[in-house]
KOLMARTI-35956 format. One record per residue (C-alpha): residue in three letters; y, x, z; residue number from 1. Coordinates in Angstrom, 2 decimals. Layout:
<kolkes>
+------+---------+---------+---------+-----+
: rest :       v :       u :       w :  nr :
+------+---------+---------+---------+-----+
:  ALA :       Y :       X :       Z : NUM :
...
+------+---------+---------+---------+-----+
</kolkes>
This chain:
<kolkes>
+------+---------+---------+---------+-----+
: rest :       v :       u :       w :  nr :
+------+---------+---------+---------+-----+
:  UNK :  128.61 :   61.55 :   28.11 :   1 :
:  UNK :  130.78 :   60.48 :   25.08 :   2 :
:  UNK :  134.32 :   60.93 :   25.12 :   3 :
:  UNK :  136.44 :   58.36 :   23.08 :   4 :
:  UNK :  140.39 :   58.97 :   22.53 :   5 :
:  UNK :  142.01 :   56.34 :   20.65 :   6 :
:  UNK :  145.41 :   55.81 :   18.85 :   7 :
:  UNK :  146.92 :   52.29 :   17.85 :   8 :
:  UNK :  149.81 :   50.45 :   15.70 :   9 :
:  UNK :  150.07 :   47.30 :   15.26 :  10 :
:  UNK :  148.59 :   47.75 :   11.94 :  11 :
:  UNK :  146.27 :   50.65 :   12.02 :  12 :
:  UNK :  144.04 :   52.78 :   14.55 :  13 :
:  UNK :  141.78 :   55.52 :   15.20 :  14 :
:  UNK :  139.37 :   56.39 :   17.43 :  15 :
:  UNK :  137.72 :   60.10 :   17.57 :  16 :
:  UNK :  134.45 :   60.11 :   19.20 :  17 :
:  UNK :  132.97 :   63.20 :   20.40 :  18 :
:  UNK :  129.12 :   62.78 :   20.68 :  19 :
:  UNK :  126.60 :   65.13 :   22.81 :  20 :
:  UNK :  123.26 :   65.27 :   21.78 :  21 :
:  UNK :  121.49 :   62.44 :   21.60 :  22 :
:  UNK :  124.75 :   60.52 :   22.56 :  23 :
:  UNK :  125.97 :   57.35 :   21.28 :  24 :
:  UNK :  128.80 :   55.08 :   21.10 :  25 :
:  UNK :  129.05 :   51.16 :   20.18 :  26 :
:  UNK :  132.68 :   49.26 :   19.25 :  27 :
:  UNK :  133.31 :   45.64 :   18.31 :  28 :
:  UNK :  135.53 :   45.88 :   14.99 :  29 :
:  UNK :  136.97 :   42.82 :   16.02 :  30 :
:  UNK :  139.85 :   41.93 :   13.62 :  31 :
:  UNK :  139.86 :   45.77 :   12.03 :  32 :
:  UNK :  137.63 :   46.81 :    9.13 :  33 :
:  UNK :  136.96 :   50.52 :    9.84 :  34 :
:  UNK :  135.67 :   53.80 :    8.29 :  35 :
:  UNK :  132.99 :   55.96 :   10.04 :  36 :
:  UNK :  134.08 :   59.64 :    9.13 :  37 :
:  UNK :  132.26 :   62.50 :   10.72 :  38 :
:  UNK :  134.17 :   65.18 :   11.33 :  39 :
:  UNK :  131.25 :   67.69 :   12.82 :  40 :
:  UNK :  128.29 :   66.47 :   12.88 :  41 :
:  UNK :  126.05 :   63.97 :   11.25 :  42 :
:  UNK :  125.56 :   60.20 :   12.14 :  43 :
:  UNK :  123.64 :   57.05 :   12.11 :  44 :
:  UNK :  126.17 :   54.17 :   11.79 :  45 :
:  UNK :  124.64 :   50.81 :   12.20 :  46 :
:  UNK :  126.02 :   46.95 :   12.40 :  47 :
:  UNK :  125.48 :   44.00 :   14.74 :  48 :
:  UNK :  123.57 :   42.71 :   11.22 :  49 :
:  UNK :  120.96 :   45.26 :   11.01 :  50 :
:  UNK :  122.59 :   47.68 :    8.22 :  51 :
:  UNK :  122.20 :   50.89 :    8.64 :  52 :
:  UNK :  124.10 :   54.08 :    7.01 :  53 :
:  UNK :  122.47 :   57.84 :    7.47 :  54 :
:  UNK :  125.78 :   60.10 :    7.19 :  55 :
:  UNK :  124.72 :   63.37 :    6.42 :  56 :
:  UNK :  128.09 :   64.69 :    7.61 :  57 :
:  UNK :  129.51 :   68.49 :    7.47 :  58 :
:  UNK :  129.39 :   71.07 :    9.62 :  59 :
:  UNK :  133.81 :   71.29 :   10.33 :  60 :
:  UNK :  136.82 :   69.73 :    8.40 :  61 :
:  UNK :  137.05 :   72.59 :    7.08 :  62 :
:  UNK :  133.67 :   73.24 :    5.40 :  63 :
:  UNK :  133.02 :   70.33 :    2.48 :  64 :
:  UNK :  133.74 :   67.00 :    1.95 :  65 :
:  UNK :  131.79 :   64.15 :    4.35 :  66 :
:  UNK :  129.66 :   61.08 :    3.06 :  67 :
:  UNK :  131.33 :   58.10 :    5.31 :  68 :
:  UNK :  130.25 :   54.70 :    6.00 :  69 :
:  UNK :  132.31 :   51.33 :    6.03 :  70 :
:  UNK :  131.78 :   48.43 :    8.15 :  71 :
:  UNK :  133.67 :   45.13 :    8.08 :  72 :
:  UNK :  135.76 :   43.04 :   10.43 :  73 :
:  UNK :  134.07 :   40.66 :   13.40 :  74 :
:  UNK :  131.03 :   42.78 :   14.19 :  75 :
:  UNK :  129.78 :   45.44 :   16.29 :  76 :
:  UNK :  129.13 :   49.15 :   15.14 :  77 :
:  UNK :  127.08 :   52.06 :   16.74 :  78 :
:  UNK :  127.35 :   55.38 :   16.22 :  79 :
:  UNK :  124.39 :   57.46 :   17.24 :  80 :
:  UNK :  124.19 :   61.49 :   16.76 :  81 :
:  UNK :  120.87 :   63.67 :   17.41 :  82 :
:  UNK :  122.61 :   66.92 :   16.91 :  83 :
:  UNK :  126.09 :   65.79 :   18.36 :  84 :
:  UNK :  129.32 :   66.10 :   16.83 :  85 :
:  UNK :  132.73 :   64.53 :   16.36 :  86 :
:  UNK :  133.52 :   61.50 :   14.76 :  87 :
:  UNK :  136.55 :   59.98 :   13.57 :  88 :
:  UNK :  136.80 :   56.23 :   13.09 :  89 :
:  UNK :  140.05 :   54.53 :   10.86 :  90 :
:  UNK :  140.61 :   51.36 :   11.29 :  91 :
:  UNK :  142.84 :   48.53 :    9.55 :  92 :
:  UNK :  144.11 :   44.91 :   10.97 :  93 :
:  UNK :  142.64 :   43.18 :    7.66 :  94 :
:  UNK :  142.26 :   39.51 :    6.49 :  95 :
:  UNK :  139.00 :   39.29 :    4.70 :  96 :
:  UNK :  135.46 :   40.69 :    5.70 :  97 :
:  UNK :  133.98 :   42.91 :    3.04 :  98 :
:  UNK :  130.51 :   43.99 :    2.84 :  99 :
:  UNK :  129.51 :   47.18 :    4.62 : 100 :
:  UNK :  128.23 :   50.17 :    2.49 : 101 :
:  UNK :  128.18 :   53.95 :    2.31 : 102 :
:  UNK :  130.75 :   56.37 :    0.83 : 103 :
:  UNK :  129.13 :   59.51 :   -0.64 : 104 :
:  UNK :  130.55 :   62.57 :   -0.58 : 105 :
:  UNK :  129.86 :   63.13 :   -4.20 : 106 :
:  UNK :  132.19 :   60.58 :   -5.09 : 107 :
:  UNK :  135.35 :   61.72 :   -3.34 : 108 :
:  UNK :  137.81 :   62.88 :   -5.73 : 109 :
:  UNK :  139.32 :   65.87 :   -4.56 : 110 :
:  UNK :  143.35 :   66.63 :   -5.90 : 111 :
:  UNK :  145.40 :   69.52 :   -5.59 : 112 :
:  UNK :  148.45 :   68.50 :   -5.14 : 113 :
:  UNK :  152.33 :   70.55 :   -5.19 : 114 :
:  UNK :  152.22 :   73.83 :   -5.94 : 115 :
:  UNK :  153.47 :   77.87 :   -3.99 : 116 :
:  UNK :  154.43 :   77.46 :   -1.20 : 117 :
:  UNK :  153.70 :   73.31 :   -1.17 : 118 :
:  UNK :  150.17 :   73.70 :   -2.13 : 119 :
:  UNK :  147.53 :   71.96 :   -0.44 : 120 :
:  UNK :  144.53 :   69.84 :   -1.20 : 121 :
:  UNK :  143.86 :   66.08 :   -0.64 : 122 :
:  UNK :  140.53 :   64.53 :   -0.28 : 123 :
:  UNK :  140.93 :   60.53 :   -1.84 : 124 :
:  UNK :  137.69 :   59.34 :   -0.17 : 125 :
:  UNK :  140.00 :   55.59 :    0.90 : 126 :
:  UNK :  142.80 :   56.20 :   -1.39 : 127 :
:  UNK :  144.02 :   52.67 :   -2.72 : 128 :
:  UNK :  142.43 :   53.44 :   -5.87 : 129 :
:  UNK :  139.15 :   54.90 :   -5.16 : 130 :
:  UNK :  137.20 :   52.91 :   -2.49 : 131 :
:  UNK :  137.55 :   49.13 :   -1.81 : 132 :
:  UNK :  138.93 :   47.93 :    1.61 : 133 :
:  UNK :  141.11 :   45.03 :    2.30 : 134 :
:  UNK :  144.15 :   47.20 :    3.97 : 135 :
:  UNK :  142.92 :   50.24 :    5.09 : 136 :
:  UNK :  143.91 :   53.71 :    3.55 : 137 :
:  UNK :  142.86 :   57.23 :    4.34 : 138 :
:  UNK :  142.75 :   60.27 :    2.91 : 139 :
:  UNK :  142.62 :   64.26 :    4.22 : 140 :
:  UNK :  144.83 :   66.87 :    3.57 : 141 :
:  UNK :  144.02 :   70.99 :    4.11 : 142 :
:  UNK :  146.49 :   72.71 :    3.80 : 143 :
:  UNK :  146.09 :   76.73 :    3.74 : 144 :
:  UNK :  148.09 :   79.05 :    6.80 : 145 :
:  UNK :  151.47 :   79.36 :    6.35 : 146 :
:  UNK :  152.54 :   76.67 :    3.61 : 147 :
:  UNK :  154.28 :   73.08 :    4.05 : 148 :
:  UNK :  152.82 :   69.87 :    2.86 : 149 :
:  UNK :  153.75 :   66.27 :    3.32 : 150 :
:  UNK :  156.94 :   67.44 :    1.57 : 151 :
:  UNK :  159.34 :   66.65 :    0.51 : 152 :
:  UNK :  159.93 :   64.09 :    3.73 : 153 :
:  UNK :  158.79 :   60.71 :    2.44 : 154 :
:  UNK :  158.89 :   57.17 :    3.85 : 155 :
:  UNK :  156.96 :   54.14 :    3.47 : 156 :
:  UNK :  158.38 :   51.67 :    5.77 : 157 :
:  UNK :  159.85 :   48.84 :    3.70 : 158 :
:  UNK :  158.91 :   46.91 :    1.00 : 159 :
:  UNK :  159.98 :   47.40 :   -2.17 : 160 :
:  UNK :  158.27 :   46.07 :   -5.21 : 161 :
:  UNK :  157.15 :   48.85 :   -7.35 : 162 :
:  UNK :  158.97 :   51.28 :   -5.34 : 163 :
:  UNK :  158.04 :   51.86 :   -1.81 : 164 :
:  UNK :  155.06 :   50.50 :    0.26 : 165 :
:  UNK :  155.53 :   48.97 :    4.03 : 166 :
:  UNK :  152.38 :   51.14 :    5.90 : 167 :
:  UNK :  152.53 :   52.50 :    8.90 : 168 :
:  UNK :  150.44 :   55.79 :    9.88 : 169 :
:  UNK :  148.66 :   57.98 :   12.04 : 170 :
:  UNK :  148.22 :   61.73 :   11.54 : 171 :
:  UNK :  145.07 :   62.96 :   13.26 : 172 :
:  UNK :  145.14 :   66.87 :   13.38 : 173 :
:  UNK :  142.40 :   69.82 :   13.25 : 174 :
:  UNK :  144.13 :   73.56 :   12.94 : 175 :
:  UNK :  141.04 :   76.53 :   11.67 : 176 :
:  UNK :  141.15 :   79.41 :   14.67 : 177 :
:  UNK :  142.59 :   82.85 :   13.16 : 178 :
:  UNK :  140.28 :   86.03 :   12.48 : 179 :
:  UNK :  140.25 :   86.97 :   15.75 : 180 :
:  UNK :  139.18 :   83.59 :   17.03 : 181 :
:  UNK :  142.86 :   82.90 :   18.35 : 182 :
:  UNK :  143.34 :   79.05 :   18.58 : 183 :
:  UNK :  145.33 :   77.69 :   16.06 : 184 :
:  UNK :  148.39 :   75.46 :   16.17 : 185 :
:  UNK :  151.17 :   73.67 :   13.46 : 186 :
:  UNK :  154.08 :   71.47 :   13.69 : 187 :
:  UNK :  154.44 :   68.09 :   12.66 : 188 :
:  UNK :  158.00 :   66.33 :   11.73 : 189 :
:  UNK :  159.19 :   62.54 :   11.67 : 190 :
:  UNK :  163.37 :   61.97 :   10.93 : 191 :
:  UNK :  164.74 :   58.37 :   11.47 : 192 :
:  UNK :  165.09 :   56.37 :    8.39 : 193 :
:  UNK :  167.37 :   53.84 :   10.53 : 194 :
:  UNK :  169.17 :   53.37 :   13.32 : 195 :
:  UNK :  167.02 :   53.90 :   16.84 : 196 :
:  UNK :  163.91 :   54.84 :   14.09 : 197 :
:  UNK :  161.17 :   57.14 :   15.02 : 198 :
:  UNK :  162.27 :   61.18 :   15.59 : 199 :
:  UNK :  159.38 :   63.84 :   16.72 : 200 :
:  UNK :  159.09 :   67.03 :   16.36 : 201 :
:  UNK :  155.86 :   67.94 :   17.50 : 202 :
:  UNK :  153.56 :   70.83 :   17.83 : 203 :
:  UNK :  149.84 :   70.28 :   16.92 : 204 :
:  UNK :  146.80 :   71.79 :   18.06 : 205 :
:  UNK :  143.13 :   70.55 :   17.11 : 206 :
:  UNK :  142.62 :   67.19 :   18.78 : 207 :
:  UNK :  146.37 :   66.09 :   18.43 : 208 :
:  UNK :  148.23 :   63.14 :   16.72 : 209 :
:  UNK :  151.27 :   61.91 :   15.54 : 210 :
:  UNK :  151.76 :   58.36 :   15.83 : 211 :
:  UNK :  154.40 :   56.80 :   12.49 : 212 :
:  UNK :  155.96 :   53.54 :   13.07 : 213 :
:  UNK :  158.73 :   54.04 :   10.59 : 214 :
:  UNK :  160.69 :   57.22 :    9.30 : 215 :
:  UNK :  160.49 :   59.89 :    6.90 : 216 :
:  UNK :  157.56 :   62.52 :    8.22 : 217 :
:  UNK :  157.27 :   65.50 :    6.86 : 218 :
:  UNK :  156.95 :   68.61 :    6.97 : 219 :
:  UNK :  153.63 :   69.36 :    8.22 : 220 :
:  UNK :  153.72 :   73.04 :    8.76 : 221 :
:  UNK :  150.74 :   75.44 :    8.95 : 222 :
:  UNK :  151.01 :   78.27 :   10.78 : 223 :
:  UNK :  150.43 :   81.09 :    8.77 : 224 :
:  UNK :  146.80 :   82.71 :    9.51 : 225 :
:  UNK :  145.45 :   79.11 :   10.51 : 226 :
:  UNK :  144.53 :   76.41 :    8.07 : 227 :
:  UNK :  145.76 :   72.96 :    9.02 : 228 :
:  UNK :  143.53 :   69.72 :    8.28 : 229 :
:  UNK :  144.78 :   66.10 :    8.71 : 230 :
:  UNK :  143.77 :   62.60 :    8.63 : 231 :
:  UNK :  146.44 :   60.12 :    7.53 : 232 :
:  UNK :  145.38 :   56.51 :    8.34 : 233 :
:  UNK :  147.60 :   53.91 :    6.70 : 234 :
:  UNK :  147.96 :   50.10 :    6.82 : 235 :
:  UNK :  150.83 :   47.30 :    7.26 : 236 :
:  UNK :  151.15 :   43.65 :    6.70 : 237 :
:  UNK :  151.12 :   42.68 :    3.56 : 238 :
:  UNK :  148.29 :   41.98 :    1.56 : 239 :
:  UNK :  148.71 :   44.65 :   -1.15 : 240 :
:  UNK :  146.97 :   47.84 :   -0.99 : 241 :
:  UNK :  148.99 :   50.42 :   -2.31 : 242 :
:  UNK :  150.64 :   53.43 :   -1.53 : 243 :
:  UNK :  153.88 :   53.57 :   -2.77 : 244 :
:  UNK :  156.39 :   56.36 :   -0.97 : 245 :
:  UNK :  160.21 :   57.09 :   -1.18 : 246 :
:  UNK :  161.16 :   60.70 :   -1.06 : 247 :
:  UNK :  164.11 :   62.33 :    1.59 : 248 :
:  UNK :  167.39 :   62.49 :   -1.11 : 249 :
:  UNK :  168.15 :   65.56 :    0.26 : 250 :
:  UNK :  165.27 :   66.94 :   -0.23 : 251 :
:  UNK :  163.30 :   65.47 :   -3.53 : 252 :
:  UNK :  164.66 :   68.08 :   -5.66 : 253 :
:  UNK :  161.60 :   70.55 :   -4.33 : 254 :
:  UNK :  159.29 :   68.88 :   -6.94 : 255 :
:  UNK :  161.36 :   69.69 :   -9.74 : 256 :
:  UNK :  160.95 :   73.58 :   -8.55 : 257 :
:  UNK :  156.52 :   73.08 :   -8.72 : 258 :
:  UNK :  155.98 :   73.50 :  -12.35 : 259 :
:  UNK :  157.38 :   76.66 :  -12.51 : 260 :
:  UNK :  154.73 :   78.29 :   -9.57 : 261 :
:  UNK :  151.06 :   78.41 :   -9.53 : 262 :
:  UNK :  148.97 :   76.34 :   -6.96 : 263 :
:  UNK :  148.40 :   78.83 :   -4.21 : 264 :
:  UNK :  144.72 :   80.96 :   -5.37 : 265 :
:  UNK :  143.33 :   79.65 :   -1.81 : 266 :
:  UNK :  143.17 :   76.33 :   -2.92 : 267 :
:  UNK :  140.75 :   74.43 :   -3.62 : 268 :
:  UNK :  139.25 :   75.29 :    0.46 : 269 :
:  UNK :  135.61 :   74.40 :   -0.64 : 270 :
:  UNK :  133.36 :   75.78 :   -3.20 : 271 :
:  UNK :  133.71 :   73.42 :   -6.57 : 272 :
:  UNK :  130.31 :   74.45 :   -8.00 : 273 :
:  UNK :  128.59 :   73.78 :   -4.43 : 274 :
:  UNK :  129.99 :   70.65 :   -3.78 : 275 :
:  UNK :  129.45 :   69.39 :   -7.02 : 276 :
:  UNK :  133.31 :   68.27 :   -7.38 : 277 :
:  UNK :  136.52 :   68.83 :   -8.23 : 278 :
+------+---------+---------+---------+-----+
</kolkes>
């Protein structure tokens, strides 16, 4: 049988579908536009309309970048695996219905971003600047055993012109078992950025998720031995799409410290030449 979990904001939501066999799961979008993602696993994603997206997938999070499909607000999506697999859905509250299409994989830019210690690498595949939705964002971040990303602490929960985006956000998590086969597990922060704002300090194993409201998250901390892979869906209500953030003052003086260290030698997690991408 399927097995659905699902995580809402007001604003933004997820839904991770885990697939046997032959197994298959159907969802109005209702007022959401949402992203198809697999996480393990390839797909068939198809509409109320009759359009219909092969997703080739990967074999783990962990492995290469996915091919994902979109579909729009006020329809009804099915998601049908022959092999099996998991699949994660992001979602955004949206205004206007856009057409749905495919993402390929080969079009992903893939960043490496801080740089020791901080090192990790982000996957744009529905950055605000590299695939057209109406409000969603989402993007993955690997980050190798043992180092810190999302940091410095950073907020985007007011608006700001030019400065900081209002978005709120969920991290969905998937930690890489050790050399031995050990399970893997991380730790996830959130710090008020106002009075009765959101505090967590959580640990994360594969299948967890850290709902943000509001509040400066960060770190997210990989235990060392275990790479740690996230999902970051983002949306809020205003009409721009952008992803403006406002570092922690206390701690926004790491970045000044990255040009003077080498992005960790693990990175990037996947093979450039193979994937066809940097």
């Amino acid at each position: 049988m399927p097995n659905t979990t699902s995580h809402t904001l007001p604003h933004c939501a997820l839904h991770i579908l885990t697939l046997p066999a032959g197994g298959s799961h159907t969802f109005p979008t209702a007022d959401h536009e949402w992203i198809v993602l697999p996480l393990g696993g390839s797909c068939t994603v198809s509409t109320a309309e009759g359009e219909t997206f092969q997703l080739r997938g990967r074999a783990s999070v962990f492995t290469a970048v996915t091919d994902f499909a979109y579909v729009p607000r006020d329809t009804t999506v099915t998601v049908t695996s022959p092999e099996g697999g998991r699949f994660a859905a992001a979602g955004a509250r949206c205004d206007n219905r856009l057409p749905a299409r495919h993402g390929a994989a080969d079009q992903v830019p893939i960043e490496l971003r801080g740089s020791g210690t901080c090192s990790r690498q982000v996957n744009n595949f529905a950055a605000a600047d590299t695939f057209s939705c109406d409000r969603l964002i989402a993007v993955e971040v690997l980050t190798p055993g043992g180092n810190w990303s999302s940091y410095p602490p950073h907020k985007h929960d007011e608006h700001h012109p030019g400065e900081e985006s209002q978005l709120e956000e969920i991290y969905y998590f998937e930690i890489a078992d050790g050399p031995t086969g050990t399970p893997g597990l991380g730790y996830q922060r959130v710090s008020p950025s106002r009075p009765g704002g959101t505090e967590v300090l959580a640990e994360v194993r594969t299948g967890d998720a850290v709902l943000i409201p509001d509040g400066w998250h960060g770190p997210s901390i990989a235990a060392p031995g275990h790479d740690m892979y996230y999902l970051n869906v983002m949306a809020g209500p205003r009409a721009e799409r952008e992803w403006l953030i406002r570092d922690h003052p206390d701690h926004a003086w790491i970045r000044s410290t990255w040009p003077e260290q080498k992005t960790d030698p693990r990175l990037p997690l996947y093979n450039e030449s193979r994937e066809g991408r940097k």
